[in-house]
C-alpha positions as CSV (number, residue, x, y, z in Angstrom):
1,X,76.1,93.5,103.9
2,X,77.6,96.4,106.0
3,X,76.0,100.0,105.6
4,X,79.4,101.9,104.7
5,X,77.4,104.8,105.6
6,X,77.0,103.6,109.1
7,X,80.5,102.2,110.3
8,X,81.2,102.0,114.0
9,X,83.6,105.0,115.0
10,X,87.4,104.1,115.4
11,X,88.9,104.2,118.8
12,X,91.2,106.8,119.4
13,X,94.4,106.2,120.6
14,X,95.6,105.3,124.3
15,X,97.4,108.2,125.2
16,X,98.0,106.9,128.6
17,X,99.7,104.0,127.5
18,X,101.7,106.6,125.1
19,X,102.4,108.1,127.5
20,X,103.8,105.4,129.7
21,X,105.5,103.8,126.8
22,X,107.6,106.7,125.8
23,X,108.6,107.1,129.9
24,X,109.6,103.6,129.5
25,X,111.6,103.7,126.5
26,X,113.1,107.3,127.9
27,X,114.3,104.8,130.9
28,X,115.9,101.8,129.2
29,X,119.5,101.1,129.7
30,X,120.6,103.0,126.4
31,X,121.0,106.1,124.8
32,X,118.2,108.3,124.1
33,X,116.9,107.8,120.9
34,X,119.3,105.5,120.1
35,X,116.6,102.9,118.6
36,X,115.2,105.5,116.3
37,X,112.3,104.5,114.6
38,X,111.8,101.4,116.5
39,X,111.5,103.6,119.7
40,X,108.7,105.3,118.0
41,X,106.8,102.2,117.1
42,X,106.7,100.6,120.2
43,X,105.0,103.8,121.6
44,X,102.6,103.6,118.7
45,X,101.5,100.3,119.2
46,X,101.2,100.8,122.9
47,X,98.6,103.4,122.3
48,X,97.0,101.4,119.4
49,X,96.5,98.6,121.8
50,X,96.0,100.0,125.1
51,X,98.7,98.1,126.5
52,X,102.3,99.4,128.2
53,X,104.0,97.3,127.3
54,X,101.9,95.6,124.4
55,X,101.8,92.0,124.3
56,X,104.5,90.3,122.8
57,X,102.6,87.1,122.4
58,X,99.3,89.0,121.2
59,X,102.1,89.9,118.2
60,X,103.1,86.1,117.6
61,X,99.3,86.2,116.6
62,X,100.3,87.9,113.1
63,X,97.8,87.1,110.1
64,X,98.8,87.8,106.7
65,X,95.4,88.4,104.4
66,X,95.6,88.2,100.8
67,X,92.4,89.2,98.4
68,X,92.7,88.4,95.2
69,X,90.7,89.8,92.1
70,X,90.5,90.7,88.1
71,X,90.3,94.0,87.0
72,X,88.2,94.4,83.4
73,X,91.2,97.7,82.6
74,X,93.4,94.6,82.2
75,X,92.1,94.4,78.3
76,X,93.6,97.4,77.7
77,X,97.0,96.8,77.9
78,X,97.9,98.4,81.3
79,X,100.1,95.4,82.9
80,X,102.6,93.2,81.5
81,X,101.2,89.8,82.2
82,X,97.6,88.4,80.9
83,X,94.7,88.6,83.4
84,X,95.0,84.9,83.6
85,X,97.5,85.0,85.6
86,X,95.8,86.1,88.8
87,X,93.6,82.5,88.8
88,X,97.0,80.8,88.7
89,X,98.8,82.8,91.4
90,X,95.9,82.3,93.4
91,X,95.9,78.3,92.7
92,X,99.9,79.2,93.3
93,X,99.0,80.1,96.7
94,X,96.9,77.6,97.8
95,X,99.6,74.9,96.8
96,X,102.4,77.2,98.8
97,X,104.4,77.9,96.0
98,X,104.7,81.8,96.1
99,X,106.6,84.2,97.6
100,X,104.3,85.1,100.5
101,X,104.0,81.5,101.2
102,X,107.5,81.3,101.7
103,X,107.8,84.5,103.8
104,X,104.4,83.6,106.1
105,X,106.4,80.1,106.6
106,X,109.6,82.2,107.9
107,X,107.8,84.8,110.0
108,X,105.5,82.1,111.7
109,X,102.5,83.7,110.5
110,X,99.3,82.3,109.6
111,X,98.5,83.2,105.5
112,X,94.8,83.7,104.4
113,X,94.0,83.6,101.1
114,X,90.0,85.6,99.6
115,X,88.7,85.3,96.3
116,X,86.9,88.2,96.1
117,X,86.7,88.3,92.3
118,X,88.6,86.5,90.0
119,X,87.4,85.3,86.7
120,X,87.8,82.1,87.3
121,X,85.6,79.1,89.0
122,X,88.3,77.7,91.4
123,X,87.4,74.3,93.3
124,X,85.2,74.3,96.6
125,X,87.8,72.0,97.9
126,X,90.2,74.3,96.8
127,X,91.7,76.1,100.5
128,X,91.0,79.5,99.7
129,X,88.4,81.6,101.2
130,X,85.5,81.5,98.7
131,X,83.6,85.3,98.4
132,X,83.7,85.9,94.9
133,X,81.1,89.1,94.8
134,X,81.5,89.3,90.9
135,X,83.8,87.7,87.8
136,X,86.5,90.7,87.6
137,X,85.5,94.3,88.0
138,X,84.7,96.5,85.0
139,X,86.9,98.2,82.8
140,X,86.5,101.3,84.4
141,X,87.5,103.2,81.4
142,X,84.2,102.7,79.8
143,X,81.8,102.2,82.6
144,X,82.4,102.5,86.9
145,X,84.5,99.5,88.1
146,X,81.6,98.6,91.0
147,X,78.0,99.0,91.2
148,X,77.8,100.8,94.6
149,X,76.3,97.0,96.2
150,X,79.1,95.2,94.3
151,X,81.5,97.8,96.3
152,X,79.7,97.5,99.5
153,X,79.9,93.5,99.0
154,X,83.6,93.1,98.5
155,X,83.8,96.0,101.5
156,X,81.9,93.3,103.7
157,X,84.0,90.2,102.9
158,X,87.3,92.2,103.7
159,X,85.9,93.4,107.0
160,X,84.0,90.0,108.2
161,X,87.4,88.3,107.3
162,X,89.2,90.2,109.8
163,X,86.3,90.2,112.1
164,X,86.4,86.2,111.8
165,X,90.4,86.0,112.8
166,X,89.4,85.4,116.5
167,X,93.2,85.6,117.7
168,X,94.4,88.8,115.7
169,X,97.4,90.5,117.5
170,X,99.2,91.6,114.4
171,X,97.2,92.1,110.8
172,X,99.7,92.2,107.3
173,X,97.5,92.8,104.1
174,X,98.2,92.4,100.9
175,X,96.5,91.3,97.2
176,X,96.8,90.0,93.7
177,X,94.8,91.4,90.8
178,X,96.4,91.1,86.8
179,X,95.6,95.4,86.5
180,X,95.6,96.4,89.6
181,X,98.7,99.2,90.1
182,X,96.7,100.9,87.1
183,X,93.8,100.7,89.2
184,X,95.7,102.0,92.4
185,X,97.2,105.1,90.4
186,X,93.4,105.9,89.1
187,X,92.4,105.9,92.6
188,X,95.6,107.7,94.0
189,X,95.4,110.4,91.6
190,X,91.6,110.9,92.1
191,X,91.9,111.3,96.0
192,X,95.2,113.1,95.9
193,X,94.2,115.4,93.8
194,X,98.0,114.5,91.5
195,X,98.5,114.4,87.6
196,X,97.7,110.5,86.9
197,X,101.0,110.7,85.3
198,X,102.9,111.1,88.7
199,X,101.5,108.4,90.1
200,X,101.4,105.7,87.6
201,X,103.9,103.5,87.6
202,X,105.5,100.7,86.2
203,X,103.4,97.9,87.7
204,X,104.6,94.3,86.8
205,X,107.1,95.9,84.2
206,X,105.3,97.8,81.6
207,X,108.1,100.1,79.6
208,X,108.1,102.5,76.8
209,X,104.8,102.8,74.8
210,X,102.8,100.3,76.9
211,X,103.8,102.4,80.3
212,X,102.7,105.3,78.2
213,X,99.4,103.9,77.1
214,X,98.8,102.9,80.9
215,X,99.1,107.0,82.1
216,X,96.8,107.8,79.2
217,X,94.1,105.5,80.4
218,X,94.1,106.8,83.8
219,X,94.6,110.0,82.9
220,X,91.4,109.8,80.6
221,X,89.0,108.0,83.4
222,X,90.6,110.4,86.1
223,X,89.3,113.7,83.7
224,X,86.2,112.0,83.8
225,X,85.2,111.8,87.4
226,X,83.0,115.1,89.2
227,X,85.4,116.8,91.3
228,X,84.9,116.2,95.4
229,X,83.4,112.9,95.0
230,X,83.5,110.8,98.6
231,X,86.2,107.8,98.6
232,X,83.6,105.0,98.3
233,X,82.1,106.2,95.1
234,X,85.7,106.9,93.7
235,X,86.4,103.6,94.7
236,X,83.2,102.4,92.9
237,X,84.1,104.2,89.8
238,X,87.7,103.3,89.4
239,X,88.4,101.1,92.1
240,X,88.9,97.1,92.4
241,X,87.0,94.2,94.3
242,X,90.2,93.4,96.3
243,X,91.0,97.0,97.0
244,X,87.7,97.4,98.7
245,X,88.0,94.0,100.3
246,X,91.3,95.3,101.8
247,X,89.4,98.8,102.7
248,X,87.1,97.0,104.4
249,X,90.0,94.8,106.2
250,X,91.6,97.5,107.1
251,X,89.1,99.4,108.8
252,X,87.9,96.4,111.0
253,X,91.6,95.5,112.1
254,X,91.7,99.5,113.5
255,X,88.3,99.2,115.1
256,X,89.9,96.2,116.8
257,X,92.8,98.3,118.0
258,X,94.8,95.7,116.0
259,X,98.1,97.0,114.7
260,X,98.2,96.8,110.6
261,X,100.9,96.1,108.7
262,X,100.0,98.1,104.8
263,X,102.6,96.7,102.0
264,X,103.0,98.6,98.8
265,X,101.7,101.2,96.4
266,X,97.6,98.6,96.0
267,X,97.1,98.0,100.0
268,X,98.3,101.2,101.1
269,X,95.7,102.5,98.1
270,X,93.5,100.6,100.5
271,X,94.7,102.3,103.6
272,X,93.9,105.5,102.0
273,X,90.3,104.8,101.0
274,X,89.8,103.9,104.5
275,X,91.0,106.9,106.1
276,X,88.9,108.7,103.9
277,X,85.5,106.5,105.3
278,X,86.5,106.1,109.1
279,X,88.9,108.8,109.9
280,X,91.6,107.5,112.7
281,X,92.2,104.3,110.6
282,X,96.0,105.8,110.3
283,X,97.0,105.6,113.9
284,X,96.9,102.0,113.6
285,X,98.8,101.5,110.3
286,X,102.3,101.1,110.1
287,X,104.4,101.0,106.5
288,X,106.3,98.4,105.5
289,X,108.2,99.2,103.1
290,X,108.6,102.2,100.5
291,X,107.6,100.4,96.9
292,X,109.2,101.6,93.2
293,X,106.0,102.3,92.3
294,X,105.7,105.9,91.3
295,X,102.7,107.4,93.7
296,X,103.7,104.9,96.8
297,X,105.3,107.9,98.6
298,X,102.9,110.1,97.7
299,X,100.2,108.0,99.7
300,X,102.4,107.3,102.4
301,X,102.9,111.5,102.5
302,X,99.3,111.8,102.4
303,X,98.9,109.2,105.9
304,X,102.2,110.4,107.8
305,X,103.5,107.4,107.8
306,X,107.5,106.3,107.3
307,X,108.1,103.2,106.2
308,X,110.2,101.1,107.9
309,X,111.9,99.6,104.8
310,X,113.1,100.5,101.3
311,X,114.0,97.4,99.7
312,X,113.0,98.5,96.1
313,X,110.4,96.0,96.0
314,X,107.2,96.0,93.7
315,X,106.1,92.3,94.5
316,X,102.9,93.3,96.3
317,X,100.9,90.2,97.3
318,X,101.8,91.4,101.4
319,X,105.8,90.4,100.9
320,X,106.9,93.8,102.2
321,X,104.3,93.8,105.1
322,X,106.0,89.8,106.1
323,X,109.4,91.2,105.7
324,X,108.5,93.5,107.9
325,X,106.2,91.7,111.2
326,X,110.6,90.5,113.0
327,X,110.9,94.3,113.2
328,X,107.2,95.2,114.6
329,X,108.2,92.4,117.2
330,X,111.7,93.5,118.3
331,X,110.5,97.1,118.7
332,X,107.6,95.9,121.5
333,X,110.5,93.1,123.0
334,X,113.3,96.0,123.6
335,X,109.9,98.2,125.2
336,X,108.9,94.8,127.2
337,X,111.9,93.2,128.2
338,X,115.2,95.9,128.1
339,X,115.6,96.7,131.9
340,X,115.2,100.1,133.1
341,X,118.7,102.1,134.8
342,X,116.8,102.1,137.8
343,X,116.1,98.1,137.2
344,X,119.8,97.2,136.1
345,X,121.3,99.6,138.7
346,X,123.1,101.0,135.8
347,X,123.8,105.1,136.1
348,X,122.2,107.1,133.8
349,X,124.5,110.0,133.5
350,X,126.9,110.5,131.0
351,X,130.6,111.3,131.8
């Protein structure tokens, strides 16, 4: 089990290859700028991975992780769907009958699937990944979610997942938990420092009283917690097994200088933990997509990052992270294979 107290140091970015990238782009048979945000991301991921141009087939290598877990807060009401229901998307999964199956399928990407900690005893022929640390997390209004090992544990499985993925060029993560938007908006109101009732959201549809009842309870375990306390222990204390999974996913992609694709409001939740632990993780994330969930923007604020969509999705499970890898790939073909003026003997002066 990892010492999270001990992780190797993030590499910083190429600025060389920056550098050369942007020249590059500055020098491609169109306008200025006229890519926009695309322009931007293929110097980004030229400095993530040290490469100008970066490798258009190390990007064909895209990986889609899913973690899965329960969340004990379920029992109080928080989501609108029983906390059965994350055993049988999971089983959903492994059959290929769920959204993300569909979208890996279309994007050519290979789809990993982790039990981290779902209440439930799945088959061991079942083709999941099999990690379960615990049953379902605690219901952290009562008690802290993790024991600080349990936290460490589901960190570990996250991070040797990723570490496992020999050909990784492109990393989307994602996640399914019965609970867990109520578990991201107790964690993003704790490390942001914002009223838990500007960053709770709707989840899978809560409304009217229920939606109420979901900002009271994280309002009331948000009062609770000491002030300053360091993102792993808020994560033990209010966090979820597949949040830290994905922390610790997240933090071994960047120390890979592998590009990583964050979806909504609960893995970007992730990518802020991870910041917090290994400072630098941002430079390699990249957002998807802008999720209706209330405190998504606020996080995505918080890590200087613009997402590339807004799609008003909510779906989580890494479908705005898939909808996003033809976009990640077309900005890194224009930077690799639009010729130059100099190349196309095209003149580069306007009239």
């Amino acid at each position: 089990m990892l010492d999270l107290n001990d992780l190797p140091a993030i590499p910083a970015l190429d600025r060389a290859a920056i550098d050369a990238a942007r020249a590059r782009q500055n020098r491609l048979t169109k306008p200025l700028g006229s890519l926009g945000v695309l322009e931007d991301l293929s110097v980004r991921i030229a400095g993530m991975t040290g490469l100008c141009p970066p490798s258009t087939a190390g990007l064909d290598n895209a990986v889609i992780f899913v973690f899965a877990a329960d969340h004990g807060i379920a029992k109080r009401g928080v989501s609108a769907y029983p906390p059965e229901v994350t055993a049988q998307m999971v089983l959903n999964y492994a059959r290929g009958g769920a959204v993300i199956n569909s979208l890996a399928r279309q994007m050519g990407a290979k789809l990993t699937v982790t039990d981290v900690g779902v209440d439930f005893d799945f088959p061991a022929d079942l083709p999941i990944n099999h990690c379960k640390v615990r049953k379902s997390s605690r219901d952290w209004s009562t008690e802290p979610a993790m024991t600080p090992d349990e936290t460490a544990a589901a960190f570990t499985v996250g991070y040797d997942t990723v570490i496992a993925e020999q050909e990784l060029g492109l990393m989307i993560v994602g996640e399914m938990g019965i609970g867990n938007t109520a578990t991201a908006a107790a964690l993003a109101s704790a490390l942001l420092g914002l009223p838990a009732a500007d960053i709770t959201g709707r989840g899978t549809g809560v409304e009217g009283e229920a939606l109420a009842n979901k900002k009271r309870v994280v309002a009331q375990a948000v009062d609770t917690l000491p002030k300053g306390l360091p993102a792993i222990d808020v994560l033990s204390r209010v966090g979820g097994l597949e949040i830290a999974a994905m922390t610790g996913a997240i933090i071994a992609a960047a120390g890979r200088r592998v590009p990583v694709l964050i979806d909504g409001f609960i893995s970007s939740c992730a990518a802020l933990v991870a910041e917090r632990i290994a400072p630098g993780v941002r430079d390699y994330l990249i957002a998807s997509h802008r999720s209706q969930e209330a405190g998504h923007a606020a996080i995505l604020d918080a890590l200087g990052l613009q997402p590339l969509l807004d799609l008003g999705m909510r779906l989580g499970e890494a479908s705005g992270g898939a909808l996003a890898i033809p976009l990640v790939r077309a900005a890194v073909n224009v930077l690799a294979n639009v010729a130059t003026f100099d190349e196309a003997g095209v003149s580069d002066r306007p009239n």
